[in-house]
N, C-alpha and C positions, 0 to 999 in steps of 0.2 A: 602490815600492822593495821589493825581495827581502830577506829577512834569513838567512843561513844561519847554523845554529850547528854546531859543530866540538870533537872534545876527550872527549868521556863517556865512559863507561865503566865497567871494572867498580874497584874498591879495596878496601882493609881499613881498617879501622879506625884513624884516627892520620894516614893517607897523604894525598897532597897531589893534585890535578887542576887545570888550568887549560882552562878551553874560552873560543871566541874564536869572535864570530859577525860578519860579513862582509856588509856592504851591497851591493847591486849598483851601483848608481847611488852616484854621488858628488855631491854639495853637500846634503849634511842634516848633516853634521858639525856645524853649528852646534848641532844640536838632541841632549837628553839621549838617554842609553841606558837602557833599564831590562834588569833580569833578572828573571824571574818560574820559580816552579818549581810541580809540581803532581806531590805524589804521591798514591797510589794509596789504596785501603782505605777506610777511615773520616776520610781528609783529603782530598775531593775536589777543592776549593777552588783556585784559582790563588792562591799566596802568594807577595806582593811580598818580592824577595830585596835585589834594590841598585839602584840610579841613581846614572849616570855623565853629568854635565856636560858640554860642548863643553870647558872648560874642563881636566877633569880631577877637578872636584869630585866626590864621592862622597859617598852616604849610604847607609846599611843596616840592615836587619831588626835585632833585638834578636837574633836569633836565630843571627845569622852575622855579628855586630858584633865584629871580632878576628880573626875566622876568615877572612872572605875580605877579596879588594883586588879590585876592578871600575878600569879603566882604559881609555884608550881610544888609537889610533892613528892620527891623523887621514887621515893622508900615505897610510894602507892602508883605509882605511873599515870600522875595523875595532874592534869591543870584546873587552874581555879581561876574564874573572873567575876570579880565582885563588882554590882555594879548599884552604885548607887547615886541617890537622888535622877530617877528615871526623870523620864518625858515624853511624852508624846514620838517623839523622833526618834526613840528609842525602838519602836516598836520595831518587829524585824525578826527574821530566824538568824537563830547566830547556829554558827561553824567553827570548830575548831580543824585544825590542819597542822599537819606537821608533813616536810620535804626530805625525805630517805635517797641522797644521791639525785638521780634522775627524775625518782619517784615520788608523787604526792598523792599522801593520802587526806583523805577526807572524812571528816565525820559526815553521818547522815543530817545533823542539823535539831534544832530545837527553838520552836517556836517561845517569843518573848510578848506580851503585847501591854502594852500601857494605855489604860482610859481611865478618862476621868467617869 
């Protein structure tokens, strides 16, 4: 399965973004979403952002715990992370990813960047 994510861009500080990443294939809806971000610099790291249950459940980073909602639409095969009241530290290519068995897939990623 394909994951594409949708939505990044540029903002200021305070401002709100929602990007939505998009399965090709349908019947994985069962299985969670995650969001992963990886900025640049001296954070090389892929850092886990949220997971999103089949369900709707959600959990999150200490980091964006408040600040975003991860959500999903099953009917569209589709995740949603809204993320609001940016920062700086926000900035970063976020990833969505979903685990098929053995297998992880990966979106290609989409750039988010926040300045003032």
């Amino acid at each position: 399965v394909q994951l594409v994510e949708s939505g990044g861009g540029s903002v200021r500080p305070g401002e709100s973004l929602t990007l939505s990443c998009v399965a090709s294939e349908s019947g994985f809806s069962h299985l969670p979403m995650t969001w992963y971000r990886q900025a640049s610099g001296n954070r090389p790291d892929r850092e886990w952002v949220a997971t999103v249950s089949d369900a709707g459940w959600a959990s999150y980073a200490s980091s964006v715990s408040g600040r975003f909602l991860a959500s999903r639409d099953q009917a569209k095969n589709k995740a949603y992370l809204q993320m609001n009241n940016l920062t700086l530290e926000d900035t970063a290519v976020y990833y969505c990813q979903m685990q098929i068995g053995p297998n992880v897939s990966w979106g290609r990623g989409i750039q988010v960047t926040v300045s003032s």
